[in-house]
C-alpha positions in Angstrom: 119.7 -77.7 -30.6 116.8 -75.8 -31.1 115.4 -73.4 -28.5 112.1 -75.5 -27.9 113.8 -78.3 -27.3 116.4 -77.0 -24.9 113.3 -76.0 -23.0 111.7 -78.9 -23.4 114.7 -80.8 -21.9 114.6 -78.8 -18.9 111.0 -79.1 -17.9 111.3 -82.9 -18.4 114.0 -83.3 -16.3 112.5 -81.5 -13.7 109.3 -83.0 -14.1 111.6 -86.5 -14.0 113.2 -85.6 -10.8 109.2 -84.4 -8.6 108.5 -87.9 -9.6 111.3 -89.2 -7.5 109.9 -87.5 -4.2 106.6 -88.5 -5.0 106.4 -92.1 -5.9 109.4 -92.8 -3.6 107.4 -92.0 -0.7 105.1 -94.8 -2.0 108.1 -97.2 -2.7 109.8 -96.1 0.6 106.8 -98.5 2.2 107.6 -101.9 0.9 111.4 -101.2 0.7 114.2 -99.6 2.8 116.4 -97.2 1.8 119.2 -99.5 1.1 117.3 -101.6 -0.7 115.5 -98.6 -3.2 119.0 -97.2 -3.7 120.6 -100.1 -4.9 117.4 -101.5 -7.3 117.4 -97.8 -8.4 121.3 -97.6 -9.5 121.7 -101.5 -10.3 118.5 -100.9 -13.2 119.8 -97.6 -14.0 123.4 -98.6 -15.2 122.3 -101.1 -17.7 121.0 -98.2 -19.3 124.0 -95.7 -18.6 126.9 -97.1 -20.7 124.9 -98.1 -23.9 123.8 -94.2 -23.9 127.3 -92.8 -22.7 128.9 -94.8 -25.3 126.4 -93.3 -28.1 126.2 -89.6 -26.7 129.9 -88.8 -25.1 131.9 -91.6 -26.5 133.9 -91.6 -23.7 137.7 -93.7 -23.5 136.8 -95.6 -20.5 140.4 -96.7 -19.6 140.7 -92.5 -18.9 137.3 -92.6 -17.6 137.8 -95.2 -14.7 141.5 -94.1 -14.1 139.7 -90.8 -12.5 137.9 -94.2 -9.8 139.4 -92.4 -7.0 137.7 -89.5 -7.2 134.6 -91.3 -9.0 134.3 -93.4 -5.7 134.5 -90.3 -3.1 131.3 -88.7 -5.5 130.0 -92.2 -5.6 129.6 -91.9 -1.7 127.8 -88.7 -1.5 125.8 -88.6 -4.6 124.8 -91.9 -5.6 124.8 -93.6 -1.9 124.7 -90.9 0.8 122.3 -88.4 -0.7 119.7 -90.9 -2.0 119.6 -93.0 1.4 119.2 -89.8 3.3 116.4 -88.6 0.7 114.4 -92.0 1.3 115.5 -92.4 4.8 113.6 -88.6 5.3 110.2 -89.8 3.2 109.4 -92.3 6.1 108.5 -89.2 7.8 108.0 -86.3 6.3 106.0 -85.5 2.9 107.2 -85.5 -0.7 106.2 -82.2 -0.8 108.5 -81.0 2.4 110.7 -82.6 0.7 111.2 -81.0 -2.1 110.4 -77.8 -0.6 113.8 -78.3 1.6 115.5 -79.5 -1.2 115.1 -76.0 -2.6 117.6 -74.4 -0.8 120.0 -76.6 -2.1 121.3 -73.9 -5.3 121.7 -71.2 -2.1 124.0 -73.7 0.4 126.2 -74.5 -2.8 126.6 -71.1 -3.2 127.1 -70.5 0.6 129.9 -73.3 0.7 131.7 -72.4 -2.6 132.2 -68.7 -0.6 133.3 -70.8 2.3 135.5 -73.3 0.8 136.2 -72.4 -3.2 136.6 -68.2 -1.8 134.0 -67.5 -4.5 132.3 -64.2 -4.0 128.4 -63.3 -4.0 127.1 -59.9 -4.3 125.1 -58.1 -1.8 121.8 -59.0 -3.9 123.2 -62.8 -3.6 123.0 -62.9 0.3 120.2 -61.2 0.6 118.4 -64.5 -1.4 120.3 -66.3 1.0 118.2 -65.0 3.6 115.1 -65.4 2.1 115.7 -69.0 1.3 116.0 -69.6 4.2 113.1 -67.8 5.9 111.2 -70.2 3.3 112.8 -73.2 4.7 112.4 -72.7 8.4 108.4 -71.2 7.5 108.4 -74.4 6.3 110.2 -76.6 9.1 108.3 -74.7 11.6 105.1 -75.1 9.9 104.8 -71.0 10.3 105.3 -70.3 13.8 108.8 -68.7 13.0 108.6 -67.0 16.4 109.5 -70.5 17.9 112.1 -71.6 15.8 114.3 -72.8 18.7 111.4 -74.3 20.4 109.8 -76.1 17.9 110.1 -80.1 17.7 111.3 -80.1 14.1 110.2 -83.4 11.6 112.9 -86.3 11.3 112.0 -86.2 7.7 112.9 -82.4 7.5 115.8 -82.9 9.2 117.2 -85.6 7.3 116.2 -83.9 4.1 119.1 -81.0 5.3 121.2 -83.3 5.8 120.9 -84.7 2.5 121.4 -81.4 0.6 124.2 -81.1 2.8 126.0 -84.0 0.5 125.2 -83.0 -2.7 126.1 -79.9 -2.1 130.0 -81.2 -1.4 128.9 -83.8 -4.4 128.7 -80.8 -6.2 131.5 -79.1 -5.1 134.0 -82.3 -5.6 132.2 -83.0 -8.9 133.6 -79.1 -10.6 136.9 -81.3 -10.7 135.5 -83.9 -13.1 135.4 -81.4 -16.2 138.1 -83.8 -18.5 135.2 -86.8 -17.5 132.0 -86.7 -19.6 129.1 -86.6 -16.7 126.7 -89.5 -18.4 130.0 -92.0 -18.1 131.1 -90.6 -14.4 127.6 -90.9 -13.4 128.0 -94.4 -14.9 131.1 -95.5 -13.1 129.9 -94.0 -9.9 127.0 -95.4 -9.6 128.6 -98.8 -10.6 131.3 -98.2 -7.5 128.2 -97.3 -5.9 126.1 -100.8 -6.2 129.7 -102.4 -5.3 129.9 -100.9 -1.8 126.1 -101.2 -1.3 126.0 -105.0 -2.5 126.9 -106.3 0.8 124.5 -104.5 2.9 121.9 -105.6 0.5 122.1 -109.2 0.8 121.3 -108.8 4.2 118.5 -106.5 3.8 116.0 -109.2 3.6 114.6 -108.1 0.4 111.8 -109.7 -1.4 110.9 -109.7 -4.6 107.4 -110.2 -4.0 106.4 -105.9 -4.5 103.4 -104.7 -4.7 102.1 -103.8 -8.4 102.9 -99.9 -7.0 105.8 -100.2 -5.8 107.6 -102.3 -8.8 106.3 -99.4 -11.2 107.6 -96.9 -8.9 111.5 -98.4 -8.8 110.8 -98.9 -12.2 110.1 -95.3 -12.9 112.8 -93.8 -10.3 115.2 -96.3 -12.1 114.2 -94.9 -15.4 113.1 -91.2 -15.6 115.2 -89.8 -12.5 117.9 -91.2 -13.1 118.4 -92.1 -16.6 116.5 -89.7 -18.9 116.5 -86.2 -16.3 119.8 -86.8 -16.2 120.7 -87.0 -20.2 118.2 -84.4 -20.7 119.7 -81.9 -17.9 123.4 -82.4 -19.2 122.5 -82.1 -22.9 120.6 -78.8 -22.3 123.4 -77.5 -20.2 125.9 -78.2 -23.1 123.4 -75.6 -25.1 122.7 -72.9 -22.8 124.8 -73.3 -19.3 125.0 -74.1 -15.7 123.9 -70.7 -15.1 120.3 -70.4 -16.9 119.4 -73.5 -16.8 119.9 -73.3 -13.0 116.6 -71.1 -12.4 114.6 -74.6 -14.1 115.7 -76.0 -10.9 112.6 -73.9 -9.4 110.4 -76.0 -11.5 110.8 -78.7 -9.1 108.9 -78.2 -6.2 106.4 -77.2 -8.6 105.5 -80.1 -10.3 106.1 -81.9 -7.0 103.3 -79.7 -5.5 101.0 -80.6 -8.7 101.6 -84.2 -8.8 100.9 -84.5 -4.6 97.5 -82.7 -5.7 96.9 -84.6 -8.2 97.2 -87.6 -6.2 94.9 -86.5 -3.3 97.8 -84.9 -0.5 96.9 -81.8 0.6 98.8 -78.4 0.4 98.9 -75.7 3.6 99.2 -72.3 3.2 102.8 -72.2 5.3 103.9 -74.4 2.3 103.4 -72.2 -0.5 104.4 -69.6 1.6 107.9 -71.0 2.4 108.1 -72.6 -1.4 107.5 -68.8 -3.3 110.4 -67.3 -0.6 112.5 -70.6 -1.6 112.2 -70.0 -5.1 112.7 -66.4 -4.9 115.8 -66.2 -2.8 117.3 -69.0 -5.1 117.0 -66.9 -8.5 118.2 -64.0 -6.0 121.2 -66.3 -5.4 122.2 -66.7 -8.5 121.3 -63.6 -10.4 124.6 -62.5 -12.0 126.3 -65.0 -9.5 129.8 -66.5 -10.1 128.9 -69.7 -8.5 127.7 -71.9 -11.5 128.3 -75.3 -9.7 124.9 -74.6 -7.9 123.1 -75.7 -11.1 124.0 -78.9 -10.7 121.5 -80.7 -8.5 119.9 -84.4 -8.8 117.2 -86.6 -7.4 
């Protein structure tokens, strides 16, 4: 694959992925959670085999003998994370949002220390730290002094919580290398609508959306998790974990764009907080060992 086109692959995807935080707080209005996750994942799977059948190939009979595993990933990436990331747009903004979800390369790396006994250099902490001096700037909208004392957002809160999963998703997921990703992600997420289907019916959803909100499931459905998804794992294939890790930056940018673009106002604390984020992240993973960090979703 050409160079170009890796590149272009990567700035999709990430483009892809801003539009997750920013029409789901739109879509968050008319639907719950429950209810976005599973239209998100039920849409998204009619379009997952065809393409993992015409890009990996895969022998399914080995693919869903790995459902064990494929059901504990299910939990945490498909259901768990993507509740908690809707559950945390009732409150706080698409831009907080991603700004939070920043951090998330640094915890992997944090936990892989922790858990896998991976090593990070002294230039690897220190972007530790100034991740997450972004993050609480952030959190405590810049009064850092009162960072005990401060009555922190539910929506910011919720957001940790949620990078808190994928980054054990993650984790868990570096033991699915024999499984091609588009089919895992394929099972899972069917596993996924299996264990969801009950709490659905009782929901009380309707079908009657809003002319916004059905484009916006539409397009989470679609882009987020369909094509970032083919176009991340194909550009990794050319260039690795690693360097296509830093894209991940890219993120919070276009989510910052597209909330100005639609009429949501920036503050100074948030850029702030977002250029220490993305600074301590490439810090993280400059010449790190922990490549699993790379591997982040909407």
């Amino acid at each position: 694959m050409k160079n170009y086109k890796v590149l272009s692959f990567l700035v999709l995807a990430n483009l892809f992925w801003a539009g997750n935080y920013v029409f789901g707080k739109y879509v968050v209005a008319e639907m719950t959670p429950v209810q976005m996750t599973f239209e998100r994942w039920m849409i998204a799977v009619l379009f997952l085999f065809p393409l993992a059948q015409w890009i990996e190939k895969p022998k399914w009979r080995a693919v869903w003998k790995e459902w064990k595993i494929l059901f504990v990933l299910s939990v945490l990436g498909i259901l768990g994370y993507n509740i908690l990331l809707y559950e945390a747009l009732r409150f706080t903004t698409s831009l907080n949002a991603a700004l939070v979800n920043s951090i998330n390369p640094a915890m992997i790396a944090v936990l892989a220390v922790w858990l896998l006994k991976e090593k990070l250099s002294p230039l690897n902490s220190f972007g530790l730290i100034i991740s997450l001096l972004g993050v609480l700037l952030v959190l405590t909208h810049g009064h850092l002094l009162q960072v005990f004392q401060v009555h922190y957002n539910n929506g910011d809160l919720l957001m940790l919580c949620a990078i808190t999963v994928w980054s054990f998703y993650t984790l868990i997921g570096k033991k699915m290398k024999k499984v091609p990703p588009i089919a895992a992600t394929a099972v899972s997420a069917t596993l996924g609508l299996i264990v969801l289907f009950p709490f659905f019916l009782v929901s009380g959803f309707s079908f009657r959306l809003s002319p916004p909100a059905a484009i916006g499931i539409l397009y989470i459905a679609l882009f987020p998790s369909v094509c970032s998804f083919v176009f991340w794992n194909s550009a990794i294939r050319e260039i690795g974990a690693s360097r296509a890790g830093i894209f991940l930056n890219l993120l919070t940018v276009f989510t910052a764009l597209l909330s100005l673009l639609l009429g949501n106002p920036i503050t100074l604390t948030q850029i702030v907080g977002g250029l220490l984020v993305i600074v301590g992240v490439y810090m993280t993973n400059k010449k790190s060992t922990v490549r699993s960090a790379a591997k982040v979703s909407a």
